[in-house]
Rosetta silent file (secondary structure, phi, psi, omega in degrees, C-alpha in Angstrom):
SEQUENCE: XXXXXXXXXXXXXXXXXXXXXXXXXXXXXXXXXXXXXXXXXXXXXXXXXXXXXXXXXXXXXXXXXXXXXXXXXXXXXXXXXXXXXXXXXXXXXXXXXXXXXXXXXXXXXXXXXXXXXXXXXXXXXXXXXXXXXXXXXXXXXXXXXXXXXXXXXXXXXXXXXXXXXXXXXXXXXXXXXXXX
SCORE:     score description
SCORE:     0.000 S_00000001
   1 L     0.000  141.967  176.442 -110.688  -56.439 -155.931 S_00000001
   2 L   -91.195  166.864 -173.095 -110.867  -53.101 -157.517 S_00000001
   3 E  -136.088  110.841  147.751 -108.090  -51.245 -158.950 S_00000001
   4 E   -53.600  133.868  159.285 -107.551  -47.392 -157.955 S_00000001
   5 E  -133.511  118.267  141.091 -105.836  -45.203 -160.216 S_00000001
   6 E   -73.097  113.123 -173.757 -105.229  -41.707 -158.260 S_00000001
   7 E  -131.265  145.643  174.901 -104.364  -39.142 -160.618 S_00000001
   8 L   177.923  144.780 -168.944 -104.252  -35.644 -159.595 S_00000001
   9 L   -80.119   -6.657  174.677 -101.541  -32.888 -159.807 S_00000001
  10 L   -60.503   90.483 -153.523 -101.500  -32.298 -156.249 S_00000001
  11 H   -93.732    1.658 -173.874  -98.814  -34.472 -154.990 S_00000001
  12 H   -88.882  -67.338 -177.964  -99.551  -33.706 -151.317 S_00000001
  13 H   -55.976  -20.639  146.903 -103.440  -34.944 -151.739 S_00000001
  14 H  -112.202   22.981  164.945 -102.327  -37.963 -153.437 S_00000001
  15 H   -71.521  -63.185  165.631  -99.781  -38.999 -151.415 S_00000001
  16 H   -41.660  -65.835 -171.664 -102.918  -38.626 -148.360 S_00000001
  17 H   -45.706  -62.715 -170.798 -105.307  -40.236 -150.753 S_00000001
  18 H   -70.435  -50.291  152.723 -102.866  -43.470 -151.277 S_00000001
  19 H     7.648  -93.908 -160.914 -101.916  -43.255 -147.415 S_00000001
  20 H   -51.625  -23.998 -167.027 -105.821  -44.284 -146.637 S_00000001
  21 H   -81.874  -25.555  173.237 -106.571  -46.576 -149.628 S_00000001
  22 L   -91.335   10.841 -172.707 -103.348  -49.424 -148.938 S_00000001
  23 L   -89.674  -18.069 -167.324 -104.020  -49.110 -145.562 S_00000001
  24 L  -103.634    7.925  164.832 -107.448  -50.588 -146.602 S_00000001
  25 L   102.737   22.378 -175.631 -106.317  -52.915 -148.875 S_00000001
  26 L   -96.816  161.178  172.673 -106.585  -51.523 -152.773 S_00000001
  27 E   -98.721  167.919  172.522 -104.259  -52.088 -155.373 S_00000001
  28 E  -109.298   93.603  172.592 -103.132  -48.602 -156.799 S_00000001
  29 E   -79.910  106.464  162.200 -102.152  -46.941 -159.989 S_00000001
  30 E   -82.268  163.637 -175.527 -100.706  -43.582 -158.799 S_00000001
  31 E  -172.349  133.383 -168.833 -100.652  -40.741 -161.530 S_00000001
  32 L   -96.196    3.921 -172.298  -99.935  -36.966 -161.765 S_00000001
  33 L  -167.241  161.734  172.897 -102.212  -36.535 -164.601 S_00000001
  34 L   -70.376   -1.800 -162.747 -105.414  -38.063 -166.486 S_00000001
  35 L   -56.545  -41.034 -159.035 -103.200  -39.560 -169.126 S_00000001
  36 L  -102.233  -35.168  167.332 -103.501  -43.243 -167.667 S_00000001
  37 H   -53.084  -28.127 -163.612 -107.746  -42.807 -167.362 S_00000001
  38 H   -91.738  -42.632  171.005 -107.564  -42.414 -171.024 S_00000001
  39 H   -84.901  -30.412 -165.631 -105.502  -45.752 -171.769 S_00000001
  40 H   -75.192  -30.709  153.580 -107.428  -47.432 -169.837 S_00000001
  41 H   -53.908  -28.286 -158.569 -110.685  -46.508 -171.854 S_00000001
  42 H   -69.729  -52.039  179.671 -108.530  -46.868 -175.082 S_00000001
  43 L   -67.647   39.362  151.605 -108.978  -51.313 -173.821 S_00000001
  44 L  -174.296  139.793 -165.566 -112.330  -51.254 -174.014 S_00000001
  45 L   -36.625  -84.782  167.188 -114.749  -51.072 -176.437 S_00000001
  46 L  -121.526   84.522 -177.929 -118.005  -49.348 -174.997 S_00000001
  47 L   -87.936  137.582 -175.848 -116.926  -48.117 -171.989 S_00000001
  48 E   -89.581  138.111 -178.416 -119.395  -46.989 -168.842 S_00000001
  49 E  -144.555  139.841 -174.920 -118.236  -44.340 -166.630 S_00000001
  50 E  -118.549   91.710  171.867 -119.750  -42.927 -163.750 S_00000001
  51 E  -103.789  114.012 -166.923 -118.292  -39.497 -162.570 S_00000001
  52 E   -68.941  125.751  161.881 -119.298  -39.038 -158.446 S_00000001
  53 L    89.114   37.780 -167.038 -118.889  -35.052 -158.048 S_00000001
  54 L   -71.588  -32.567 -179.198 -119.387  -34.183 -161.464 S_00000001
  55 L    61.069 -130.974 -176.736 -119.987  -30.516 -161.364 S_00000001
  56 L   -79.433  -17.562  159.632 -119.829  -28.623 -164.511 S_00000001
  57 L   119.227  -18.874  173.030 -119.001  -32.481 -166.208 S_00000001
  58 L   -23.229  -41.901  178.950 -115.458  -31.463 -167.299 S_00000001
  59 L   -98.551  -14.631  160.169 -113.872  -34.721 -166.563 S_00000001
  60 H   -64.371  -51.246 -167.859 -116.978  -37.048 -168.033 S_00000001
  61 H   -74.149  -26.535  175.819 -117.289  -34.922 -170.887 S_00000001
  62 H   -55.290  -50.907  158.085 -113.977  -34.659 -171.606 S_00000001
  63 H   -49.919  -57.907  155.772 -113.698  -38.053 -171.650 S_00000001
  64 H   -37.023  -45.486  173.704 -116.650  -38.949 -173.783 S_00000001
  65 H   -66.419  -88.987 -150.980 -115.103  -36.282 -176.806 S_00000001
  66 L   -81.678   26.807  171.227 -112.049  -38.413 -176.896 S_00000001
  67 L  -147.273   96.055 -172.656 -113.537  -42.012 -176.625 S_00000001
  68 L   -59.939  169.319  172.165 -116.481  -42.748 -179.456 S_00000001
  69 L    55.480 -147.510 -105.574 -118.676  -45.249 -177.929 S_00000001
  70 L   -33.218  146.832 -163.927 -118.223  -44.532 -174.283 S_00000001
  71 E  -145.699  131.747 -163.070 -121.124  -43.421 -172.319 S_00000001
  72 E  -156.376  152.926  161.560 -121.447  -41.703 -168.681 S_00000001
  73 E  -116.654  145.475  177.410 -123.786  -40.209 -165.533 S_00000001
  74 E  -134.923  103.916  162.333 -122.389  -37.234 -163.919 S_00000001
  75 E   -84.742  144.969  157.419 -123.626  -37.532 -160.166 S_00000001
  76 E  -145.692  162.427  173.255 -123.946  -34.048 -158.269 S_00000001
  77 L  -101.141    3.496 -157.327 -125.955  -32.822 -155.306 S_00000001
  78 L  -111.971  155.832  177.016 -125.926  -29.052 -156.588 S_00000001
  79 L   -91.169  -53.254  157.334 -128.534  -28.804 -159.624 S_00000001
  80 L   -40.099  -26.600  164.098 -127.090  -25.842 -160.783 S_00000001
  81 L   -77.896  -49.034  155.288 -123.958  -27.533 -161.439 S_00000001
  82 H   -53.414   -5.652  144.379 -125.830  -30.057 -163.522 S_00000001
  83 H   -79.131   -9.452 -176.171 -127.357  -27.638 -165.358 S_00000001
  84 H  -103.551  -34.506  176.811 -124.518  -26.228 -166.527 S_00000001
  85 H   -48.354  -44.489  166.785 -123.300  -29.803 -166.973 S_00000001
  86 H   -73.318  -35.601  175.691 -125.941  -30.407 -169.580 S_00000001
  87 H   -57.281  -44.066  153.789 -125.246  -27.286 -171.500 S_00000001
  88 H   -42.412  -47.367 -170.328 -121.365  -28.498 -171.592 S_00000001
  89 H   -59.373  -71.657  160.478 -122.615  -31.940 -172.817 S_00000001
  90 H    -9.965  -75.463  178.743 -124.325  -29.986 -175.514 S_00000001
  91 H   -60.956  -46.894 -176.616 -121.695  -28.004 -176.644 S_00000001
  92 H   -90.673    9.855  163.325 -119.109  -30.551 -177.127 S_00000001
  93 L    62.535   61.506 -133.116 -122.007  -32.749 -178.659 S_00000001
  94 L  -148.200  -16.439 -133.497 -121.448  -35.656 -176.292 S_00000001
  95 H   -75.259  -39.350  165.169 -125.002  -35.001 -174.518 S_00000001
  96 H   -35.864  -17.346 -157.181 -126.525  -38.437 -175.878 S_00000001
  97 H  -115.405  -12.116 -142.227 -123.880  -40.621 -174.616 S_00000001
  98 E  -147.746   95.998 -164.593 -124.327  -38.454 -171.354 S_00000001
  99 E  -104.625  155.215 -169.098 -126.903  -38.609 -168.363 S_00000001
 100 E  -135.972  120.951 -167.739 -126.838  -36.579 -165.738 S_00000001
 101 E  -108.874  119.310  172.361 -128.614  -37.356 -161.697 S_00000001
 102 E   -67.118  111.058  178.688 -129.017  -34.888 -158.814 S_00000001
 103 L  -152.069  152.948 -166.709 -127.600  -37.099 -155.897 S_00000001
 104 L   -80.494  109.604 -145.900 -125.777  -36.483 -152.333 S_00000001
 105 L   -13.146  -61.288  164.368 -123.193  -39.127 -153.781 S_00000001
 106 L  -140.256   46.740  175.755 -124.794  -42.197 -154.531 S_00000001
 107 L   -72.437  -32.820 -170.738 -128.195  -41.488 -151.984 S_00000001
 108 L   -57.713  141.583 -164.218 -130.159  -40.792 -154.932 S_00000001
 109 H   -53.325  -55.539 -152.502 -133.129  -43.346 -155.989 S_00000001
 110 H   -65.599  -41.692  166.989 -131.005  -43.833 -159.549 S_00000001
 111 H   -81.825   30.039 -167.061 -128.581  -45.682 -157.361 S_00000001
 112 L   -88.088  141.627 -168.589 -130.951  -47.390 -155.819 S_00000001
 113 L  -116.152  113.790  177.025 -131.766  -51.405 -156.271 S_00000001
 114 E   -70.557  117.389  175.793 -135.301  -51.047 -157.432 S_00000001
 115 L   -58.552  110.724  104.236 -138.372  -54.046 -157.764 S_00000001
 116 L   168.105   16.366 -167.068 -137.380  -54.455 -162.064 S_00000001
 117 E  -138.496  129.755 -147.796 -134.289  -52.384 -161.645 S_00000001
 118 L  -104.412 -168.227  171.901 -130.893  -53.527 -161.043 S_00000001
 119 L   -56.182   87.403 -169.423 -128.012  -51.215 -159.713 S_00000001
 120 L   -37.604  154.459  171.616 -126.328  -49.188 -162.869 S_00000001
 121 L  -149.585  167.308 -157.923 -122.815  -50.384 -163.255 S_00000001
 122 E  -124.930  144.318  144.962 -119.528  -49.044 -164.397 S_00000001
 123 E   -59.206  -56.591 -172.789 -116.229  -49.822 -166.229 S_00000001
 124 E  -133.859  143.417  167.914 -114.978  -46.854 -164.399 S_00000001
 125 E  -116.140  132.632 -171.717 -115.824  -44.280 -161.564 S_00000001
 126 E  -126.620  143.226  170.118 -114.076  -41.188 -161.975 S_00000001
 127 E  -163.664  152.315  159.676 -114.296  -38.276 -159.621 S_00000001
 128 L  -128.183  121.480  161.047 -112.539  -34.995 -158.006 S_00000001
 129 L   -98.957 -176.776 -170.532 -114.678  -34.475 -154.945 S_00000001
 130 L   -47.444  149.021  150.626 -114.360  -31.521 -152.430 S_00000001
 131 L  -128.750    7.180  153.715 -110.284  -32.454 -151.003 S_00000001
 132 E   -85.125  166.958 -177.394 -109.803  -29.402 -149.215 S_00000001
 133 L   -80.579  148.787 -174.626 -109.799  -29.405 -145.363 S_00000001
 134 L   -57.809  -21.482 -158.985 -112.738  -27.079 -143.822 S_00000001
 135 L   -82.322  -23.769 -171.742 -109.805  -25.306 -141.338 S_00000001
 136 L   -91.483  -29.887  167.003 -108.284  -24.141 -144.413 S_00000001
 137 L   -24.941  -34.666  168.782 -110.821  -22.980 -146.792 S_00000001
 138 L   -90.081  -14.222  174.360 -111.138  -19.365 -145.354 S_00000001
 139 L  -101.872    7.622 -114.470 -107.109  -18.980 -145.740 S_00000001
 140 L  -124.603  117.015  163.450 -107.466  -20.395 -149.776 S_00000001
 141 L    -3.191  167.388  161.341 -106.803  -17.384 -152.786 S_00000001
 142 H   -94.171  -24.870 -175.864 -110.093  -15.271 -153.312 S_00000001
 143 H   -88.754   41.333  116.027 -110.130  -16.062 -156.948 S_00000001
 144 H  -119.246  -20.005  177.905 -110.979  -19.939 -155.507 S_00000001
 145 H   -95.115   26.041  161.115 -112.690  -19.736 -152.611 S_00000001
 146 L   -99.454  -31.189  168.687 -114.820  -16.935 -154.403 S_00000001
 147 L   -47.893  -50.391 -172.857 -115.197  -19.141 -157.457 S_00000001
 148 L  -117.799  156.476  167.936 -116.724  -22.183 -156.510 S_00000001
 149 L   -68.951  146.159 -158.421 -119.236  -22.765 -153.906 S_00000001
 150 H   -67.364  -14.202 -159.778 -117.610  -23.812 -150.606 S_00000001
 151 H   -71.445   -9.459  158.799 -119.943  -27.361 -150.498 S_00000001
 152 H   -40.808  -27.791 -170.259 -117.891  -27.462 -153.799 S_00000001
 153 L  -121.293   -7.488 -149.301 -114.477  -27.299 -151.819 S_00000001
 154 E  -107.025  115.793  171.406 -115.129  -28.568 -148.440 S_00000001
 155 L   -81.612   -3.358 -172.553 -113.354  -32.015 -147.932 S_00000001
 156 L    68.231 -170.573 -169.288 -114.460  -31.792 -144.262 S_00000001
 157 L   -43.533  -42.744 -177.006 -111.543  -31.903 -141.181 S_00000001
 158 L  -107.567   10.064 -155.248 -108.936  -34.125 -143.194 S_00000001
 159 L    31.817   35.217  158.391 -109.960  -33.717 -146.578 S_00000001
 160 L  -114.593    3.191  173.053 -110.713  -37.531 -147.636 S_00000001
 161 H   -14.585  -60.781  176.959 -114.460  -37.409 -146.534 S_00000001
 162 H   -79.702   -9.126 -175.149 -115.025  -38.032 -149.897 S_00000001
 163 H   -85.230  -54.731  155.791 -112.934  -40.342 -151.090 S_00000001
 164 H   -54.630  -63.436 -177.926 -113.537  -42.460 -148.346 S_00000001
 165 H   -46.067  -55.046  169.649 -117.330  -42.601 -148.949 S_00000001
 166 H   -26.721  -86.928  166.514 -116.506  -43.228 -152.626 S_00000001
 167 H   -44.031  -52.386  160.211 -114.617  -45.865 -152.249 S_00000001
 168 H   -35.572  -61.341  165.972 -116.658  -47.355 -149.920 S_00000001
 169 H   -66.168  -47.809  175.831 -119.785  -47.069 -151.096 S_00000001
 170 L   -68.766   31.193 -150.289 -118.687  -47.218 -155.291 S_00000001
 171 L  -127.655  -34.333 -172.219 -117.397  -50.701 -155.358 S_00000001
 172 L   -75.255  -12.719 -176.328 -121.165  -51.716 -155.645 S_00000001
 173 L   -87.024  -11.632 -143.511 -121.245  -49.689 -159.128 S_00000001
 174 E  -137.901  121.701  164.079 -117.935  -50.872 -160.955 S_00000001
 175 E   -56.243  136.944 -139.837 -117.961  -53.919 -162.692 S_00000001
 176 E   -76.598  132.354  152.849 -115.488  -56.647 -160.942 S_00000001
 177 E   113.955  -10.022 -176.328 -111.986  -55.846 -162.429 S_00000001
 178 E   -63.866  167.452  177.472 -113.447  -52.231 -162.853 S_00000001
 179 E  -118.314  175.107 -128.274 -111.546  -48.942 -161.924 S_00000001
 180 L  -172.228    0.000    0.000 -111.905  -46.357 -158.945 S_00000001
């Protein structure tokens, strides 16, 4: 069994988010903040982390600066965001420890099980994917839905599209006892 930790400041989105995941059977660490991703790297040595939705890499890299020895891929489908990601990596001087894969969440051949190549695997998968709903996205501030690109925002009709697929699908990446 895997262990969820939702952290996010949005208490309506993880309130949804927790909804779908005990109906499906996870255990759960709720959290209003990254605070508790951070102890849980603090218990482990060389920790692997895989952040789904990576974008500009804020929450891998972030991570990586305040945990030597930890090492992460930042998945994205937009290239441009992963270009910016590696320039971030760079700047906070992290980019060795720090790979980066263009992939529609985990479609891409690097998650792929390969003839001499096994699946990458994780301590942890960390991600904020799109969570808003598509009906709302056109009523949303201008300085966000003019900031980011909408495939950036768009959670589809309920806004767990992604979270479901995550979880679904990420369980094959995170080492048993691993976190979500």
């Amino acid at each position: 069994m895997y262990k969820i930790l939702v952290c996010d400041d949005d208490r309506e989105i993880v309130e949804a988010i927790e909804i779908y995941l005990s109906q499906e059977g996870y255990q759960i660490l709720k959290a209003y903040d990254g605070i508790e991703a951070l102890e849980i790297l603090e218990n482990q040595e060389k920790p692997r982390i895989l952040d789904m939705c990576t974008g500009s890499g804020c929450i891998l890299l972030s991570l990586l600066a305040m945990k030597e020895g930890a090492s992460g891929t930042g998945a994205d489908i937009s290239p441009l965001a992963l270009k910016v990601a590696k320039q971030n990596a760079k700047g906070l001087n992290v980019a060795d420890r720090a790979e980066f894969v263009e992939s529609d969440l985990f479609l891409s051949p690097f998650f792929a099980e390969t003839t001499g190549k096994a699946l990458p695997v994780y301590d942890i998968l960390i991600s904020n994917p799109p969570y808003i709903r598509s009906a709302v996205i056109e009523d949303l501030m201008e300085e966000v839905k003019g900031h980011d690109p909408r495939i950036a925002l768009d959670g589809h009709e309920d806004g767990l599209y992604f979270y479901r697929r995550i979880v679904s699908e990420g369980s094959a990446y995170v080492k048993e006892n691993g976190w979500m």
